[in-house]
N, C-alpha and C positions, 0 to 999 in steps of 0.2 A: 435621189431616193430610188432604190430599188424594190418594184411592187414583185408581189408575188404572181404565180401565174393567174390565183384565182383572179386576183386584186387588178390585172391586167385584164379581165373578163368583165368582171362587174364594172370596173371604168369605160370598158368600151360599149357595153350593154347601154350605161343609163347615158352616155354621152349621145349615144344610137337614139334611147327614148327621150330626148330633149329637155331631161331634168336632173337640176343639179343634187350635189350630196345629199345637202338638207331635204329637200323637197322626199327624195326618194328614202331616206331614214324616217320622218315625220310618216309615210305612208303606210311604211311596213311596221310601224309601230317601237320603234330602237332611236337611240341616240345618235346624234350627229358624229359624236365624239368614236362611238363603235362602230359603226360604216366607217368611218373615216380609218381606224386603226384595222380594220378589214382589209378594204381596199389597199392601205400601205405594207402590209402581209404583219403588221406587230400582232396581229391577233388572227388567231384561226376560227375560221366560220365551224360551226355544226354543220353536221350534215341537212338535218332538218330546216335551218335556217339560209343553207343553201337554194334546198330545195322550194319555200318561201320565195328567196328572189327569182327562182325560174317562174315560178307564176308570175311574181310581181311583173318581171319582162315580159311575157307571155301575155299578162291582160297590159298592157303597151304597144301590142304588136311586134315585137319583135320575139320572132322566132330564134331562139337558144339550143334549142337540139339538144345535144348531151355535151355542150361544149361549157357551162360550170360544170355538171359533175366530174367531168375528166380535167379539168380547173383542179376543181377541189380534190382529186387525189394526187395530182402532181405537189400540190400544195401544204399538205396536210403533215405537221411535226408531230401531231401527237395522236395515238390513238388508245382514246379513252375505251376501255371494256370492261362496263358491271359484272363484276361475277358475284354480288353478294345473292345470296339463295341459290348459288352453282355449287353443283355436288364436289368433293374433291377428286373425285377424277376426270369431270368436266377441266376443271382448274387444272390439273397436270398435266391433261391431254393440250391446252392452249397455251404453257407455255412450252411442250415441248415443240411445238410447230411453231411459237415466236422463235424459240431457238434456234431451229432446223433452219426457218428462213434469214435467220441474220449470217450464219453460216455458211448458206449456199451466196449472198448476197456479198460478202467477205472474203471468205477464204476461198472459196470455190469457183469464183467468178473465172479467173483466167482458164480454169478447166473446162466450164462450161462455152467458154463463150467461141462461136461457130465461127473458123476462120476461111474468108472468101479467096477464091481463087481471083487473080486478074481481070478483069472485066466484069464481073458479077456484081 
């Protein structure tokens, strides 16, 4: 089983606060079955529900720092953005900068990318 990066976070988190799947889904109010597909990366957390579990760690005592949210964007397949009541040039303007970024991210990559000298 190959977890995701969040799903490597959250497992070492409640492993850290000494409680298992159940115990820790039953707290935060969610299914066994959804943690579980969480942690194995088959489902992507919200952001919101992310941030949920940094409390949830957080009143456990374990200190989380920003290590899910930087989890959660290594992690993250899909990103969801309401544009309903967005004007249409709000809308044009975001995708032309999804586009710009798939471009730079694609095509452009070997252009951009900063080649080191020997020892650097």
């Amino acid at each position: 089983m190959k977890l995701s990066e969040l799903g490597k976070t959250i497992r070492k988190f409640r492993i850290d606060a000494g409680v298992n799947q159940r115990q820790m889904a039953e707290e935060l109010g969610v299914t066994n079955s959804y943690l579980s597909m969480i942690e194995k990366g088959d489902k992507d957390a919200s952001q919101r529900f992310t941030g949920k579990m940094e409390s949830y760690f957080e009143s456990k005592g374990i200190h989380v720092g920003s290590s899910l949210n930087e989890a959660y964007m290594k992690s993250i397949k899909v990103l969801k953005i309401d544009l309903q009541g967005k004007s249409p040039e709000v809308i044009k303007m975001l995708f032309t900068i999804i586009n710009e970024a798939e471009m730079y991210v694609t095509s452009k990559w070997e252009e951009c990318a900063i080649p080191l000298k020997k020892g650097e």
